[in-house]
C-alpha positions in Angstrom: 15.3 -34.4 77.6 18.7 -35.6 78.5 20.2 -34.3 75.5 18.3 -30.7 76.3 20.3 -30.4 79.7 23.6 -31.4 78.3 23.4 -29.0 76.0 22.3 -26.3 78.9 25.0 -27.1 80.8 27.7 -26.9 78.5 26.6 -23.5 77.1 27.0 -22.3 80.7 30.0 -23.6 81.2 31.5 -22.1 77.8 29.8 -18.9 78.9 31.7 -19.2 82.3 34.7 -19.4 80.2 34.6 -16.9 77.8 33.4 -13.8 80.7 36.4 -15.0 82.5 39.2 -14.8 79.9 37.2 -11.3 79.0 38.1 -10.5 82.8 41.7 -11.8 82.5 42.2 -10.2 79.4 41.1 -6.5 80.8 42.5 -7.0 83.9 45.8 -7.3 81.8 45.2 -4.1 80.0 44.3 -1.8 83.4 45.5 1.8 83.0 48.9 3.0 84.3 49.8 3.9 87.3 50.1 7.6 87.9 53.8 9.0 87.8 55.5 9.4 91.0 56.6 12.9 89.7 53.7 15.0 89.6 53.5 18.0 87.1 54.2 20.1 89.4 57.4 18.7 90.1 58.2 18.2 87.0 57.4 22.5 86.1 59.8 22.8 89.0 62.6 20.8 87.7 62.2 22.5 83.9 62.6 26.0 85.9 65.6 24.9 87.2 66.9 24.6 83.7 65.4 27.5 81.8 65.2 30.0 84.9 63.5 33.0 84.7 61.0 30.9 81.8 57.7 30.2 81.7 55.4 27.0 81.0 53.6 27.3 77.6 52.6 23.1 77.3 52.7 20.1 79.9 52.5 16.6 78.7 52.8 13.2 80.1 53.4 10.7 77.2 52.9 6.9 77.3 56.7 6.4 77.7 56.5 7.2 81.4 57.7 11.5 80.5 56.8 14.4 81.5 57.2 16.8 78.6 57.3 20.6 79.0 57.8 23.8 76.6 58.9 26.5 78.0 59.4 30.1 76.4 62.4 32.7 77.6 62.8 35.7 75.0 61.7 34.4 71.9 63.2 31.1 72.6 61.6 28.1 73.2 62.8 25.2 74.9 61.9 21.8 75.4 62.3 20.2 78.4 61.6 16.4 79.0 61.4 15.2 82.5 61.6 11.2 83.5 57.9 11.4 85.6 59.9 8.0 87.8 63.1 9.7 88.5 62.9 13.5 88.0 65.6 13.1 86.1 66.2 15.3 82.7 66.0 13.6 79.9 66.3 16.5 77.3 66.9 19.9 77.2 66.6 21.8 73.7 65.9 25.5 72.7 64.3 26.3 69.2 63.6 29.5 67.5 60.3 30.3 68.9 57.2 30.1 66.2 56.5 33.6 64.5 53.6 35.3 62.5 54.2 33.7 58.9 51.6 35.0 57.1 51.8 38.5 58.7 48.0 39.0 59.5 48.7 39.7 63.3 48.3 36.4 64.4 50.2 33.2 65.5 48.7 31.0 63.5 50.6 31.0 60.7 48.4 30.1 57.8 47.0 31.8 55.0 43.4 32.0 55.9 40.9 34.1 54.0 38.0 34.4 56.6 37.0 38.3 55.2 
């Protein structure tokens, strides 16, 4: 019977163990903090550099960025955005994506849905 409550007691204590590094180990891995410049701020600050532009995409990647596309014309420009500093990180036009395929639509593929 001794042997029975050794045994009961060191299981617990090994279960203790293991929840608690499970604990540690997520409380290591908690989600980021939310950037201290919000989208909005960040749209704001793209503006600034392509005026008179509009917002086409909005992303905020896992390196701390906010990263815009904006279209003027038939330009398109990206505009990256540090999401601690407000700073501009990048500022690039491209030639703006056009109808490939010719069927009418922006998609650019050869798709035969008929």
């Amino acid at each position: 019977m001794r042997n029975t409550k050794k045994f009961i007691v060191i299981g617990a204590g090994a279960v203790t163990l293991l929840a608690g590094g499970g604990a540690a180990a997520y409380a290591a891995t908690a989600a980021p903090t939310a950037p201290k410049i919000t989208a909005e701020k960040a749209i704001e600050l793209a503006h600034q550099q392509v005026q008179g532009a509009w917002v086409s995409e909005v992303d905020h990647d896992d390196s701390g960025r906010w990263e815009l596309e904006l279209v003027k014309g038939d330009q398109v420009y990206e505009v990256d955005v540090d999401a601690a500093s407000g700073k501009v990180t990048a500022h690039a036009p491209k030639a703006a994506d056009k109808d490939d395929d010719g069927n009418g639509d922006d998609n650019g593929g050869d798709r035969d849905d008929d």
